[in-house]
C-alpha positions as CSV (number, residue, x, y, z in Angstrom):
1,X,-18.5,2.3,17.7
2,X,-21.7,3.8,17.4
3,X,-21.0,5.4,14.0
4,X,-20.9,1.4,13.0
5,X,-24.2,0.9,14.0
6,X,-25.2,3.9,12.2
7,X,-23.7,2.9,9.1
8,X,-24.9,-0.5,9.4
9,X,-28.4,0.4,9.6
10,X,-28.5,2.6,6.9
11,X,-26.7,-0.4,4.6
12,X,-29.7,-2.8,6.0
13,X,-32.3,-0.6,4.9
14,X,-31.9,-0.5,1.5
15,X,-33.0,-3.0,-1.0
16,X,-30.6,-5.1,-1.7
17,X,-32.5,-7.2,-4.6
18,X,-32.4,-3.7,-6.4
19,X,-31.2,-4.1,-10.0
20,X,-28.0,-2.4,-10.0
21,X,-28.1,-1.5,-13.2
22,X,-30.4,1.3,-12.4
23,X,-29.1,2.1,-8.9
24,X,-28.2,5.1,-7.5
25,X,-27.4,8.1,-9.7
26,X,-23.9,9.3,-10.0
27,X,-25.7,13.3,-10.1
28,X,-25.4,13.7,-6.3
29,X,-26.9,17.2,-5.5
30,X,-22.9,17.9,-4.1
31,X,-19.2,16.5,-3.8
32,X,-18.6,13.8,-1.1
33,X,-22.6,13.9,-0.5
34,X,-23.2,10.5,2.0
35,X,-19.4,10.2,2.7
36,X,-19.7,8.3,5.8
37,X,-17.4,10.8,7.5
38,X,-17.6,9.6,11.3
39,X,-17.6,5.5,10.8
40,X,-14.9,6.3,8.0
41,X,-12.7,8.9,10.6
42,X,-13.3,6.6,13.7
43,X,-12.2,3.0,11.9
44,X,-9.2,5.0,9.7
45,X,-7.5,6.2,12.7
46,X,-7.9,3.3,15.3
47,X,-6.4,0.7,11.9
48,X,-3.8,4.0,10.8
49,X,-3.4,6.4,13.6
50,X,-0.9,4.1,15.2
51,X,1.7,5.9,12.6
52,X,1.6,9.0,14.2
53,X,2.3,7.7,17.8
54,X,6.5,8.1,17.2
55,X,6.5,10.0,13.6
56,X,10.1,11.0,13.5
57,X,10.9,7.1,14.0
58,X,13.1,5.5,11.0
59,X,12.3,2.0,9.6
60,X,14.3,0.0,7.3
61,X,15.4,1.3,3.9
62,X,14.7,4.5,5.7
63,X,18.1,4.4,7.3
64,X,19.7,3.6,4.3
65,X,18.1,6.7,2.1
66,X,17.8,9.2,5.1
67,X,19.8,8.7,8.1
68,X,23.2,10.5,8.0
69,X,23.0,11.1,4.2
70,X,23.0,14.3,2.4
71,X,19.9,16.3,1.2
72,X,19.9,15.3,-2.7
73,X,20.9,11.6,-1.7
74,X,17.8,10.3,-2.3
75,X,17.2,12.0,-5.6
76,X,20.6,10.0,-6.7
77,X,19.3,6.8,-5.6
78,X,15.9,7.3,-7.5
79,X,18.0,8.1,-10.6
80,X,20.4,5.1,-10.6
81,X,17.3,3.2,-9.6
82,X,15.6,4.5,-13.5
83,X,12.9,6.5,-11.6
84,X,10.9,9.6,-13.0
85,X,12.6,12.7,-12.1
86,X,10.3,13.8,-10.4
87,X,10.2,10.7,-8.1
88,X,11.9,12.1,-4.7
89,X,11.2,15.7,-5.0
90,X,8.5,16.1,-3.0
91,X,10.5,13.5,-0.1
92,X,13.5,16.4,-0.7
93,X,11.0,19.4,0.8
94,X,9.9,17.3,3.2
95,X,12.9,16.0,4.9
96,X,14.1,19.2,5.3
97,X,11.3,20.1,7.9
98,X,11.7,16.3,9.5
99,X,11.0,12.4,9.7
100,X,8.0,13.3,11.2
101,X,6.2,15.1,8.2
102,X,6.3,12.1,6.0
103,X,4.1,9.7,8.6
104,X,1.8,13.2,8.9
105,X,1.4,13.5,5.3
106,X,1.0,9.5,4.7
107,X,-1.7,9.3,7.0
108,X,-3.7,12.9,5.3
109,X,-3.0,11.2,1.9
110,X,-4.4,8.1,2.2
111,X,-7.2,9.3,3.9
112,X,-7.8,12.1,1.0
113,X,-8.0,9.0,-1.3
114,X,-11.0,7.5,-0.2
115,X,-12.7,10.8,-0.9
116,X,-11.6,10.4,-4.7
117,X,-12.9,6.5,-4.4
118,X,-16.1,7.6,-3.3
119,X,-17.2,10.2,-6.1
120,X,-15.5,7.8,-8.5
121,X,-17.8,4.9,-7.1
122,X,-20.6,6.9,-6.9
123,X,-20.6,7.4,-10.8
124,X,-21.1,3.5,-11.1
125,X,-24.7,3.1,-12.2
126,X,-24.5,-0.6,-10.9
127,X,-23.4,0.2,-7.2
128,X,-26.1,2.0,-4.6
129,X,-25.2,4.5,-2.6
130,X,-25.0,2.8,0.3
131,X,-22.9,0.0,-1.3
132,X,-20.6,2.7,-2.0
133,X,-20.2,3.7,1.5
134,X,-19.6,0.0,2.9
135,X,-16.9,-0.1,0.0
136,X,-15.4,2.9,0.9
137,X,-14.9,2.2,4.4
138,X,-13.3,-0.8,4.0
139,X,-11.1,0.9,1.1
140,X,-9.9,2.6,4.1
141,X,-8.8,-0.5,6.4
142,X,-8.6,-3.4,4.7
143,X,-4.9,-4.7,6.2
144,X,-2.3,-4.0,3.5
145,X,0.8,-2.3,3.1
146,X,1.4,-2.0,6.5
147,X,5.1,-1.0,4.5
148,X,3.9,2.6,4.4
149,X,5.2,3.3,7.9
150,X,8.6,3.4,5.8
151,X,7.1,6.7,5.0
152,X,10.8,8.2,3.7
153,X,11.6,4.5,1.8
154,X,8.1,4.2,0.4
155,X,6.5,8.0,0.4
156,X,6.7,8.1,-4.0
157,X,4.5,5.1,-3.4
158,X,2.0,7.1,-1.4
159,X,2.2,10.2,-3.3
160,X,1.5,7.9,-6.9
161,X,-1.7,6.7,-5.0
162,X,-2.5,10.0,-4.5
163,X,-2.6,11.3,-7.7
164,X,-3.7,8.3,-9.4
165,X,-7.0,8.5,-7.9
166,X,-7.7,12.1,-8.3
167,X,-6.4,12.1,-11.9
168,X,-8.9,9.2,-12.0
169,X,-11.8,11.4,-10.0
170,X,-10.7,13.8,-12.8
171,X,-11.0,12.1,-16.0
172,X,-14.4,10.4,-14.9
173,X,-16.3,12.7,-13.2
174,X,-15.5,16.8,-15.3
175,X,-16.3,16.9,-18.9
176,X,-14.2,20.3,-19.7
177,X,-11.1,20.1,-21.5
178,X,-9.4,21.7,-19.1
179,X,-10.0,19.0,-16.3
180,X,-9.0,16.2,-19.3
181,X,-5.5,18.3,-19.4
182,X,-5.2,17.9,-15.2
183,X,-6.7,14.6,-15.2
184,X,-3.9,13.3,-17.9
185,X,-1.1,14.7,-16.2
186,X,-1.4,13.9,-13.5
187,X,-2.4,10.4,-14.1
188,X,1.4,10.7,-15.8
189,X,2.9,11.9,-13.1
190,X,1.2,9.0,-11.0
191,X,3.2,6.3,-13.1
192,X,6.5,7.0,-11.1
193,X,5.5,3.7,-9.4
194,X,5.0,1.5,-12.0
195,X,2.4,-1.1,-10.9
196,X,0.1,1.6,-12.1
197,X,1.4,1.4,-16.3
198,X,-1.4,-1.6,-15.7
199,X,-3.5,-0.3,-13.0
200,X,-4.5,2.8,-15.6
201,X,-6.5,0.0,-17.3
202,X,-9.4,0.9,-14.4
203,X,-10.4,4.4,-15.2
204,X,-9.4,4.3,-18.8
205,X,-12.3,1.3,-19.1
206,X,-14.6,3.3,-16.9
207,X,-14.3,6.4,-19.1
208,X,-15.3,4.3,-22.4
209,X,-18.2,3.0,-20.4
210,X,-19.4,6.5,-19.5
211,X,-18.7,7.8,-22.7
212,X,-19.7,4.5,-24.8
213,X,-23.1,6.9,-26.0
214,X,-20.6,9.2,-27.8
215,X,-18.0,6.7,-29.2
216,X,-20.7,4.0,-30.5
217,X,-22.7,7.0,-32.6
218,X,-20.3,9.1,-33.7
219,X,-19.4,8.6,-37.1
220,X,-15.8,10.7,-37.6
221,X,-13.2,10.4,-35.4
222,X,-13.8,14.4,-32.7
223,X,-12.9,15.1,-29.5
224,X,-13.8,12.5,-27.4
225,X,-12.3,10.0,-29.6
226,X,-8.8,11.5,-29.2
227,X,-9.4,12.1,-25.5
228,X,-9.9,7.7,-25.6
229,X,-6.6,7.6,-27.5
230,X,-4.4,10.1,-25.0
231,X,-5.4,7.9,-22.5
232,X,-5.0,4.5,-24.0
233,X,-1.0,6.1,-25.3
234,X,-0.3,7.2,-21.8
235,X,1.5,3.9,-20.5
236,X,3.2,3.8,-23.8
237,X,4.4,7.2,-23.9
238,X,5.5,7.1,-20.3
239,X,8.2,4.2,-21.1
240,X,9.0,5.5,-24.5
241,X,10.4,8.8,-22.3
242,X,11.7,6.3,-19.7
243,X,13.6,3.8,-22.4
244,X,15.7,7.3,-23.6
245,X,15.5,9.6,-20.7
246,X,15.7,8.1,-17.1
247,X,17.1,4.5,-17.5
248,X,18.5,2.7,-14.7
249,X,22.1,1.8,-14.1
250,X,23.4,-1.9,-14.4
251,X,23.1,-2.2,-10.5
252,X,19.2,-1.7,-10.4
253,X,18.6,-3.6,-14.2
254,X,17.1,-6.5,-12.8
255,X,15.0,-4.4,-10.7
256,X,12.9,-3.9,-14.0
257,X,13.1,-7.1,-15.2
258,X,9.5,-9.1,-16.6
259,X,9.6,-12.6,-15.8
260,X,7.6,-15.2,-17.8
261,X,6.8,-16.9,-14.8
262,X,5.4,-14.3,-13.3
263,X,3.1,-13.6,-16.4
264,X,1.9,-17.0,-16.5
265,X,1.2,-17.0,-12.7
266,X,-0.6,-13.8,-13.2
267,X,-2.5,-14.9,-16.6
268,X,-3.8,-18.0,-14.8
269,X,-5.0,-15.8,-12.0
270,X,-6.5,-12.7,-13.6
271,X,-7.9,-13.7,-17.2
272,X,-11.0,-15.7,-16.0
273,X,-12.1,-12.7,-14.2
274,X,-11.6,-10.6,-17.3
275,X,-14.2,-12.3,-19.5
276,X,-16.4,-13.0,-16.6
277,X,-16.3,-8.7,-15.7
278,X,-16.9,-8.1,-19.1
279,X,-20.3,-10.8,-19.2
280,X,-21.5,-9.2,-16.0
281,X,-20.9,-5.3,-16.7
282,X,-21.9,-5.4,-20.1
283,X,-25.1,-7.8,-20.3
284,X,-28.4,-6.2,-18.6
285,X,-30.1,-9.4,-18.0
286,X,-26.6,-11.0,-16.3
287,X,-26.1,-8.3,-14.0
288,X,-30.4,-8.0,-13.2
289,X,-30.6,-11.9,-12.3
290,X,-26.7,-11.7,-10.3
291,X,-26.3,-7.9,-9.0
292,X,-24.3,-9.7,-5.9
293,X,-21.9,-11.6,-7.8
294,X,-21.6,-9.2,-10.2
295,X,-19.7,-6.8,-7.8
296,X,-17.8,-9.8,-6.3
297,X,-16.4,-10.7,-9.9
298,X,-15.6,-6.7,-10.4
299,X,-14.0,-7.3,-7.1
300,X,-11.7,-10.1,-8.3
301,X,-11.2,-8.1,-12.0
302,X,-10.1,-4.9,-10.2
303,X,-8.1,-7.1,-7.4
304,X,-6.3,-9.0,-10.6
305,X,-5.4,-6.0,-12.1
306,X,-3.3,-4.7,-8.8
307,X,-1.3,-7.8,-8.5
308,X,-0.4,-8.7,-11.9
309,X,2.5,-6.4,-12.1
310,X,3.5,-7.4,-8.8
311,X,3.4,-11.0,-10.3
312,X,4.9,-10.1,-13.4
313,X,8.1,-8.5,-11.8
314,X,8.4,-12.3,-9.7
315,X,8.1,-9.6,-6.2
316,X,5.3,-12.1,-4.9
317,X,4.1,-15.7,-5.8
318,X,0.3,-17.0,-4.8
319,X,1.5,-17.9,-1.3
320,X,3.7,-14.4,-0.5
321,X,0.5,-12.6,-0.1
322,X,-0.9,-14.4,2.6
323,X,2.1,-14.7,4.5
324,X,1.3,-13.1,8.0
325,X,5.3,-12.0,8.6
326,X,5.6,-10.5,5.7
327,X,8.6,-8.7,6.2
328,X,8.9,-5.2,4.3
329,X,6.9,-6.9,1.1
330,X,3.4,-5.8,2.2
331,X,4.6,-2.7,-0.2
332,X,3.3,-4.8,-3.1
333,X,-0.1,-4.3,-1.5
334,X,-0.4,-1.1,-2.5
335,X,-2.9,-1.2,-5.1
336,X,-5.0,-4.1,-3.7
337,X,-7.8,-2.1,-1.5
338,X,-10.5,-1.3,-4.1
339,X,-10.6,-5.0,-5.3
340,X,-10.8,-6.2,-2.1
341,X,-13.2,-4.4,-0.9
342,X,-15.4,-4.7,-3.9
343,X,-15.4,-8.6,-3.2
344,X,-15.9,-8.4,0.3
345,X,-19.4,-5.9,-0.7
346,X,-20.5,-7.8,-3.0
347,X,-19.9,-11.4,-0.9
348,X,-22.3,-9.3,1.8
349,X,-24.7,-8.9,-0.5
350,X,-24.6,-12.2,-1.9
351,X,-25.3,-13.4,2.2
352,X,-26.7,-10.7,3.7
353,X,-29.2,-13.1,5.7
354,X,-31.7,-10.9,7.5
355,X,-30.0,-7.7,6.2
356,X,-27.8,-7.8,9.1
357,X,-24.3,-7.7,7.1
358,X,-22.7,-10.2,8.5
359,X,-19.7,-10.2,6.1
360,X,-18.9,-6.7,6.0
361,X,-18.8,-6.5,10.1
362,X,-16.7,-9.7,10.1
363,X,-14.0,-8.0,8.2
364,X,-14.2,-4.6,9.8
365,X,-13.1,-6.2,13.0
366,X,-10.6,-8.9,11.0
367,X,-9.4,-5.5,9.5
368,X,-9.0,-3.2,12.7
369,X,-7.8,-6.0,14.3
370,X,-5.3,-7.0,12.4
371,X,-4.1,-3.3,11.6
372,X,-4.3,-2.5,15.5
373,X,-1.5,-5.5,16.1
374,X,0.8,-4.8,13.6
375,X,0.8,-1.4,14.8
376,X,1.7,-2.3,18.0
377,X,4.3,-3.9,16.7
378,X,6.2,-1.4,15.1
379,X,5.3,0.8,18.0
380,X,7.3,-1.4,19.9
381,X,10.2,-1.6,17.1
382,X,10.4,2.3,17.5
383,X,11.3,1.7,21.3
384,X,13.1,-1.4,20.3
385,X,15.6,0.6,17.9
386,X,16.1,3.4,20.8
387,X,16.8,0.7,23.9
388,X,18.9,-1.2,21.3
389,X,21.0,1.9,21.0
390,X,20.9,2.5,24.5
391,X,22.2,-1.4,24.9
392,X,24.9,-0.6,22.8
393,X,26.3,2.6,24.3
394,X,26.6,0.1,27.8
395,X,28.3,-2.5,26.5
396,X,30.9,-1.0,23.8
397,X,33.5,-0.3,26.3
398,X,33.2,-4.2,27.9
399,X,33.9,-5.7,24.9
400,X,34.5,-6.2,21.0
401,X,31.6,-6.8,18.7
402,X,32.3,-9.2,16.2
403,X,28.9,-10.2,14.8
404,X,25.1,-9.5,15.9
405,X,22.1,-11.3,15.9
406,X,18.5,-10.6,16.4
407,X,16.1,-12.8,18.2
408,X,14.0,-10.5,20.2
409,X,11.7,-10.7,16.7
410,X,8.3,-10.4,18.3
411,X,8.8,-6.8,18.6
412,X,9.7,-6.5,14.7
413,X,6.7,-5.2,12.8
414,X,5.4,-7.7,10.4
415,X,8.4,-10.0,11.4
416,X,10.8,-7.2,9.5
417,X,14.4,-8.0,9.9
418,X,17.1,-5.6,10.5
419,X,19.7,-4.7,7.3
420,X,23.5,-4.4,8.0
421,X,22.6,-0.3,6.9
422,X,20.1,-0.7,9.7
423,X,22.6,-2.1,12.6
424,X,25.4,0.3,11.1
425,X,22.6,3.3,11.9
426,X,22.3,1.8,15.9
427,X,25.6,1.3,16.4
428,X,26.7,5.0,14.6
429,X,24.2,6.3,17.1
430,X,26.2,4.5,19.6
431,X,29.4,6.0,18.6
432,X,30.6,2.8,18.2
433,X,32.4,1.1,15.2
434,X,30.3,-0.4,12.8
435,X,32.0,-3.1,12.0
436,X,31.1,-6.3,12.2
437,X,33.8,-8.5,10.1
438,X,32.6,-11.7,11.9
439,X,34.5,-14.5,13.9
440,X,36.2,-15.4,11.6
441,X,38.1,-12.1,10.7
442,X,37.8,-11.2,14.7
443,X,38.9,-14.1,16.9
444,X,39.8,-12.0,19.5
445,X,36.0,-10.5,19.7
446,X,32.6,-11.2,20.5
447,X,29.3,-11.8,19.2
448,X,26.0,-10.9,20.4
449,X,22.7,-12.2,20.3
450,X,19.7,-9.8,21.3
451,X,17.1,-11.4,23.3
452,X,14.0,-10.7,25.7
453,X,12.5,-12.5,28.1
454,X,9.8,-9.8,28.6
455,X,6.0,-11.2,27.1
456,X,4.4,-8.8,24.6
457,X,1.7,-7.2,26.3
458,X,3.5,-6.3,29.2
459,X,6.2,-4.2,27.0
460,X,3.2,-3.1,25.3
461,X,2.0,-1.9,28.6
462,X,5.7,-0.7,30.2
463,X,7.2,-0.1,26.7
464,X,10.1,-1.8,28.6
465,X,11.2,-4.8,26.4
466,X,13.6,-6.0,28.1
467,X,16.7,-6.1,25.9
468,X,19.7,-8.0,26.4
469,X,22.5,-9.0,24.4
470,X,24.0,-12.8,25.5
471,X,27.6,-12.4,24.9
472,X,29.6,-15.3,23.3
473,X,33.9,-14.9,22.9
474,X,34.5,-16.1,19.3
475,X,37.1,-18.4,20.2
476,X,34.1,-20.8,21.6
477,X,32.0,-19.6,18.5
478,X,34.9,-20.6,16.4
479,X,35.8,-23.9,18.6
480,X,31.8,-24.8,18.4
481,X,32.2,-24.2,14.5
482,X,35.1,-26.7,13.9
């Protein structure tokens, strides 16, 4: 943990009362100069690594889009789902070299964005360098989306992030026409997950800012005026294309649906924080007598702006995002790092007593922490999934399964549930029928309930969980019933 300390001192030493409007320059002698490589690699892979313990394991929607299915299958579900068609290509090369790739390629990815977040950071006049670092790192680790071990189910999600960001690094940091063309497409091609048709608002705002010089004194409408309007039509453009080319079949309608009370929830949440960005970015002597809460504000802004898609589309109210068993919804996470991060800077700043950042340490070790559990825990589902197939193959000649239940939940990541597609991947492993009509339909059979008696650290430790199924004949299920 020593690269903490280091990182920590360095943060300590600067001056914290500096007026960040006039902070560190954004002309860094070289790319990714300051990166906090070691504190960043260290921290990343204890709250991450975890992933690559059992890469070719499958998890939830992953069994329903990759197990036992055929090569293109994906790309059909991406299409009746009203994706981009380009959504599920790069999921199509992968899976033919193996499950394991897509944890691999999640983990580089992820990592390879906090490069772009850094250089993009470093161009913000109000942020030091060092600020930049501490934001950085915990851009890295803050606990969300714990989801993207799903790596097959959610890799378009990964991939968007990926080129979001370094279309953003793009568009902000190269002034040549020919990094505008990159920048804008690939920006376009990030919009396959659509929480980012708002999220574009960030580095479209940022490039007025930098460019505000140019568009306040030029007179006629040139080039960096149309570059400002390619940007702004990009959203737009993206769902004119999708509204005629790629719409999504009546099963998977709803799944675009805008809900009005999910705007409102959203609006109540994120517009305060709009006006207030705008007074603290925008007004020198605000941001010279506040620099702290400046950055906290931006934090909430920029955190406002990842969830209010999620809001709009009703997938989380203002109590599903603190839930610790989250299920598989931690997916809606996806865009919240930067804005959390940004508060939890600028709250260190704002209480920095003794320069001994107090805040930012707290929620390193929160973060690790918290990241470090989790990832036991779906370590644990891996093995859970294998001796539950294992279970299986002993007990299908004994007897008839009518139903099964799961109560051995302490191994389930995030308190994740198993699907019927799920428990028809186990028992197909099994070589068992899949069935499971109920008592009801199957007097004559059984059903199971997993349980373990084993405690958590010790099939941490054994990686033995002690799986069992208690057996119940359906004619005292259905007896119980009546």
């Amino acid at each position: 943990m020593r690269s903490i300390v280091v990182l920590m001192s360095q943060s300590s030493s600067s001056a914290t009362t500096e007026d960040l409007s006039t902070a560190s320059t954004p002309n860094r002698e070289s790319m990714l100069a300051g990166f906090p490589w070691v504190s960043a690699i260290i921290l990343y892979t204890l709250s991450w690594g975890w992933s690559l313990l059992r890469p070719n394991t499958l998890y939830w929607d992953d069994w329903d889009n990759y197990f036992n299915k055929p090569a293109n299958y994906g790309l059909q579900v991406f299409s009746d789902m009203g994706q981009a068609p380009w959504r599920g290509f790069v999921e199509f090369c992968l899976a033919q070299l193996g499950a394991w790739t897509f944890s691999t390629v999640t983990f580089v990815m992820f990592f390879l964005t906090s490069l772009f977040i850094f250089e993009i950071l470093g161009l913000a006049t109000f942020l030091s360098v060092n600020q930049v670092r501490l934001i950085t790192v915990l851009f890295l680790i803050v606990p969300v989306n714990q989801a993207r071990i799903a790596s097959f189910a959610v890799f378009s999600y990964t991939t968007s992030y990926f080129l979001f960001f370094l279309g953003w690094l793009f568009l902000v940091r190269y002034r040549s026409f020919k990094s505008f063309v990159f920048s804008w497409l690939v920006l376009f091609l990030s919009l396959m997950t659509h929480s980012f048709l708002f999220f574009i608002f960030l580095p479209f705002l940022q490039f007025m800012y930098l460019n505000r010089a140019k568009l306040d004194k030029s007179n006629k409408f040139g080039p960096i005026h149309v570059r400002t309007s390619l940007i702004a039509i990009l959203p737009i453009f993206y769902l004119v294309l999708k509204i005629f080319f790629w719409k999504p079949s009546e099963d998977w309608s709803n799944y675009h649906h805008i809900y009005q009370r999910g705007i409102a929830l959203g609006l109540i949440y994120y517009f305060p924080f709009v006006f207030l960005s705008f007074l603290f970015i925008f007004r020198k002597s605000v941001k010279t007598k506040f620099p702290s809460l400046s950055i906290v504000n931006l934090g909430f802004f920029v955190l406002g702006s990842a969830m209010f898609p999620y809001f709009a589309g009703n997938f989380f109210d203002q109590w599903s995002i603190l839930k610790f068993n989250s299920d598989w919804s931690s997916r809606h996470q996806l865009l919240m790092p930067l804005g959390l991060a940004l508060s939890v800077v600028g709250l260190n700043e704002l209480f920095n007593w003794r320069k001994k950042n107090f805040v930012f340490v707290a929620t390193v070790a929160l973060s690790v922490t918290l990241n470090m559990f989790w990832g036991s825990q779906y370590f644990l589902m891996s093995h859970k999934q294998e001796q539950l197939v294992e279970l299986f193959v002993t007990t299908k000649n004994k007897i008839e399964i009518a139903s099964v239940e799961d109560e051995a939940m302490q191994f389930n990541g995030r308190g994740a549930s198993f699907r019927s597609y799920e428990w028809h991947g186990f028992m197909t492993l099994a070589e068992i029928s899949t069935g499971r009509p109920g008592c009801e339909a199957l007097p004559s059979g059984s059903a199971l309930i997993l349980k373990s008696d084993t405690p958590y650290l010790k099939a941490l430790v054994t990686r033995d969980l002690g799986l069992y199924f208690e057996v119940t004949p359906c004619s005292e299920v259905l007896a119980k019933d009546s």
